[in-house]
C-alpha positions as CSV (number, residue, x, y, z in Angstrom):
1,X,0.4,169.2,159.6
2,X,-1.1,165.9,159.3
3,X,0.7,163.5,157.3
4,X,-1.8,160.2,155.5
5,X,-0.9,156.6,155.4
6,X,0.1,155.8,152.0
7,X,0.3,151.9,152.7
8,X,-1.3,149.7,155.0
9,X,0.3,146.1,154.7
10,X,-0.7,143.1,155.9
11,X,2.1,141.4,157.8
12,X,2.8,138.1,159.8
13,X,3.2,140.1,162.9
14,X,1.3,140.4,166.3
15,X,1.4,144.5,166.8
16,X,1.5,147.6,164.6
17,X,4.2,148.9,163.2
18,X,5.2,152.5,161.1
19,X,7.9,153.1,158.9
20,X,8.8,155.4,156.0
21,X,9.8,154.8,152.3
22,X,12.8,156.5,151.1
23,X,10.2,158.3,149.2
24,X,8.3,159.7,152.3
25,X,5.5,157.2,151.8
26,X,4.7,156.2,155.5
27,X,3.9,152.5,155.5
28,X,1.3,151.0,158.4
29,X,2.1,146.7,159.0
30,X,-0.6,145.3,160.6
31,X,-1.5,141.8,162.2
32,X,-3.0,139.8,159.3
33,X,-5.9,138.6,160.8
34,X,-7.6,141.6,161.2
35,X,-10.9,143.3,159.1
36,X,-10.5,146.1,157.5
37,X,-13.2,147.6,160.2
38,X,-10.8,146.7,163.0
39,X,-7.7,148.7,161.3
40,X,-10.2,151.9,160.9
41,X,-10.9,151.6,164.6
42,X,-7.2,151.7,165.7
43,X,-6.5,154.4,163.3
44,X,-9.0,156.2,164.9
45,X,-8.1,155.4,168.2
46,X,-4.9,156.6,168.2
47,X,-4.9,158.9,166.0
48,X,-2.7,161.0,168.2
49,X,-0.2,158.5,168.3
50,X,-0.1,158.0,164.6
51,X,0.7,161.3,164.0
52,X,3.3,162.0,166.5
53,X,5.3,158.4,165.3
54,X,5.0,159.5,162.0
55,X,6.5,163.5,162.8
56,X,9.5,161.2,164.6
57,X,9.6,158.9,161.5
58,X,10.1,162.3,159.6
59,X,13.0,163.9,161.6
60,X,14.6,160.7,161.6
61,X,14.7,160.3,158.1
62,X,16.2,163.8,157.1
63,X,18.6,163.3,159.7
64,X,19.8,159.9,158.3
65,X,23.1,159.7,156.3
66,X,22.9,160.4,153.0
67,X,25.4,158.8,150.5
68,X,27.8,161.2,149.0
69,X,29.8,158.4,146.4
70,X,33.1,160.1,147.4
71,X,36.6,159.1,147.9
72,X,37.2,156.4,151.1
73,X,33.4,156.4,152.0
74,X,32.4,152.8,153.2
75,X,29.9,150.7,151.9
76,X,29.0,147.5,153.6
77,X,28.6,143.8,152.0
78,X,28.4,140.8,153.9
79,X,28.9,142.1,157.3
80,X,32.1,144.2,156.6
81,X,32.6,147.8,155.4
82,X,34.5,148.4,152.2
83,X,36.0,151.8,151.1
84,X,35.3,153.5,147.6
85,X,37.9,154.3,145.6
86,X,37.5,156.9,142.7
87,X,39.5,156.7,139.8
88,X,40.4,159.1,136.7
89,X,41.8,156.4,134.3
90,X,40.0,153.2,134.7
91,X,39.5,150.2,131.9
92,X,35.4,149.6,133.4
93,X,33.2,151.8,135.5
94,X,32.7,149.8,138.3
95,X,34.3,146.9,140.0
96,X,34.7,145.6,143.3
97,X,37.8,144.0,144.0
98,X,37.3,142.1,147.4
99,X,38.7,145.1,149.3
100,X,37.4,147.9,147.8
101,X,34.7,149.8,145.8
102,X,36.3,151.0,142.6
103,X,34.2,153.4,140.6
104,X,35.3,155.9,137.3
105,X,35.6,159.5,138.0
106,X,33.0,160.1,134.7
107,X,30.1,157.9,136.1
108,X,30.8,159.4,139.6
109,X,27.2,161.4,139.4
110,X,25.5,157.9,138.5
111,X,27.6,155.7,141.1
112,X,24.1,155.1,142.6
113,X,22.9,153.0,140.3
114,X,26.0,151.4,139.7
115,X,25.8,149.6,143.1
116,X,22.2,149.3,143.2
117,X,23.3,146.8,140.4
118,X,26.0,145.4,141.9
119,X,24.0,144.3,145.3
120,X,20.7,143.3,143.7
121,X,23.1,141.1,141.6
122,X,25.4,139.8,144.4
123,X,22.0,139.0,146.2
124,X,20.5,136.8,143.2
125,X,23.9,135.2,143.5
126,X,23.9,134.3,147.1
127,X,20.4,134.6,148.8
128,X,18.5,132.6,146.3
129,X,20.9,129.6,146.3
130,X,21.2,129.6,150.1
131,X,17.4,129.7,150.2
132,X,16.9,126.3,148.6
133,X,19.4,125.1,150.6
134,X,18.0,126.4,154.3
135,X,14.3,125.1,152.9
136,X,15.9,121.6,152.0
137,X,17.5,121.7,155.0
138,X,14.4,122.3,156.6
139,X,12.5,119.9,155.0
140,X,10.3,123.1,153.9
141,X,9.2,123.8,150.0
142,X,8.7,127.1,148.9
143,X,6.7,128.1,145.5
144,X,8.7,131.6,144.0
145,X,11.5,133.9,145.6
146,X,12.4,137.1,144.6
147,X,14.9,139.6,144.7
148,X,13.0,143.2,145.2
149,X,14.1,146.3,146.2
150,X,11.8,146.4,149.3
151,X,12.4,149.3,152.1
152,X,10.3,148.7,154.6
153,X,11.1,144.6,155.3
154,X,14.0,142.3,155.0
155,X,11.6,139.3,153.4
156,X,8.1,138.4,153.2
157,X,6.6,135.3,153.0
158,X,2.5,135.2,151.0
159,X,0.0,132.8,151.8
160,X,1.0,131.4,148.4
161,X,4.2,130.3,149.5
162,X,6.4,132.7,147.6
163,X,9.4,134.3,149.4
164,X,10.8,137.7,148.7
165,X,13.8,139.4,149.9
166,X,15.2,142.9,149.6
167,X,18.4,143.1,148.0
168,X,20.0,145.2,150.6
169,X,19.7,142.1,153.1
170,X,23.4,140.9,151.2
171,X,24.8,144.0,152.8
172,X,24.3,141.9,156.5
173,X,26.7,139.3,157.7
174,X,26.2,135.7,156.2
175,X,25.2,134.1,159.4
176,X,22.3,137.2,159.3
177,X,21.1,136.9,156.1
178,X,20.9,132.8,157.2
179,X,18.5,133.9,160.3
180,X,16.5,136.0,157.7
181,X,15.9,133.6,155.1
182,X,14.7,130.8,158.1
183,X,12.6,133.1,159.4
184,X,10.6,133.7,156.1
185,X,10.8,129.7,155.0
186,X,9.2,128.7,159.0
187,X,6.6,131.2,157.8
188,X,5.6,128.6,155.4
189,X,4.2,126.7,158.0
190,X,3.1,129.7,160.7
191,X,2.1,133.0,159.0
192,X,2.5,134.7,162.1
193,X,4.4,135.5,164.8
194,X,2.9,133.1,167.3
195,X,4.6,130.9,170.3
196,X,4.6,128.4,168.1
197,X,6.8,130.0,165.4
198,X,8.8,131.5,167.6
199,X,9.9,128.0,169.0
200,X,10.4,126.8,165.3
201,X,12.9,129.6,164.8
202,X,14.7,129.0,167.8
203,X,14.7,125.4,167.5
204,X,16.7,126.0,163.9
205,X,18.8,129.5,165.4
206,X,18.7,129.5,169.5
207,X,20.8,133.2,169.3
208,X,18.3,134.1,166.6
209,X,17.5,137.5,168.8
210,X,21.4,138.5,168.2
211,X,20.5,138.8,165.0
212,X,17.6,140.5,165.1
213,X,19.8,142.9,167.6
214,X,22.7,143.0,165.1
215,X,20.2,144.5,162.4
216,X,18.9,147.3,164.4
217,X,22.6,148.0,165.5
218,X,24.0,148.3,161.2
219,X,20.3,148.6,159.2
220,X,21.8,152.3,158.9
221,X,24.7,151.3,156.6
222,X,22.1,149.2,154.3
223,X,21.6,152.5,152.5
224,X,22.5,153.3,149.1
């Protein structure tokens, strides 16, 4: 069966690339500089392709881990994995107490959004802060940042200058989440993913393709 595009996004990147939503939706990125008549010719033109990533994409995703909120399963924040702890008699719901996940037996069923809280929080806390710092740094302004719950990237960067970053980035090691943040403020200056940005980003982070490496390697913890 033939499975549709939902999205097609424009992105500061050089090839295509497919990838699902949590909620099936197959998203298409594609190289910003191309008309909307050049896009319909590539879907076209590999059609077969398309459809055979896309049954991968599929399998892929059902065979991912799916969070179970029980008793020692580990959640990641900052680089390290932290157990979760369930407990009968507890004075709050939730808490994290720098070694583990603590979460009340009642709310178990909701822990979900519990920590959906806790990280888009944790990520206001430190991504946003670090961000003006990096861009000052840099000698880079930036107009708006936001923290979004946003599947399919790490950050963005729009031709107006705002920067956005999914909350689950916090869940990567500080020195990660660094790279991340440079790479969307140097797209302030090339939206793309020329030589010349490239050389900017390496200029700022010369191992920046560890960390690139390092987020293939753990991106399937960053689930919740």
């Amino acid at each position: 069966m033939e499975r549709k595009i939902i999205q097609i996004i424009p992105a500061p990147r050089r090839s295509f690339k497919l990838e699902i939503e949590d909620n099936g939706e197959i998203v298409l990125q594609v190289p910003m500089n191309l008309t909307n008549s050049e896009i319909e010719l590539f879907l076209k033109k590999h059609k077969n392709w398309l459809n055979n990533s896309i049954a991968k994409l599929i399998i892929n995703k059902k065979n991912q881990q799916e969070r179970k909120y029980k008793e020692n399963e580990n959640f990641m924040l900052l680089g390290n994995l932290f157990p979760l702890t369930i407990k009968k008699y507890i004075t709050v719901n939730f808490k994290f107490d720098g070694e583990k996940f603590i979460i009340s037996e009642k709310i178990q069923d909701k822990a979900k959004e519990y920590f959906e809280k806790f990280y888009r929080q944790k990520a206001k806390e430190i991504i946003i802060p670090r961000t003006f710092e990096i861009a000052q740094n840099i000698g880079i302004q930036y107009n708006n940042i936001a923290i979004k719950n946003v599947k399919t990237r790490w950050g963005s960067c729009s031709s107006k200058g705002n920067l956005n970053f999914s909350y689950r980035l916090i869940m990567a090691k500080p020195e990660v989440i660094d790279y991340v943040i440079t790479h969307e403020i140097f797209h302030l200056i090339e939206l793309n993913h020329s030589e010349k940005f490239w050389n900017l980003v390496s200029q700022k982070i010369p191992n920046y393709k560890e960390h690139e490496k390092w987020l293939q390697k753990n991106s399937k913890y960053f689930i919740l």
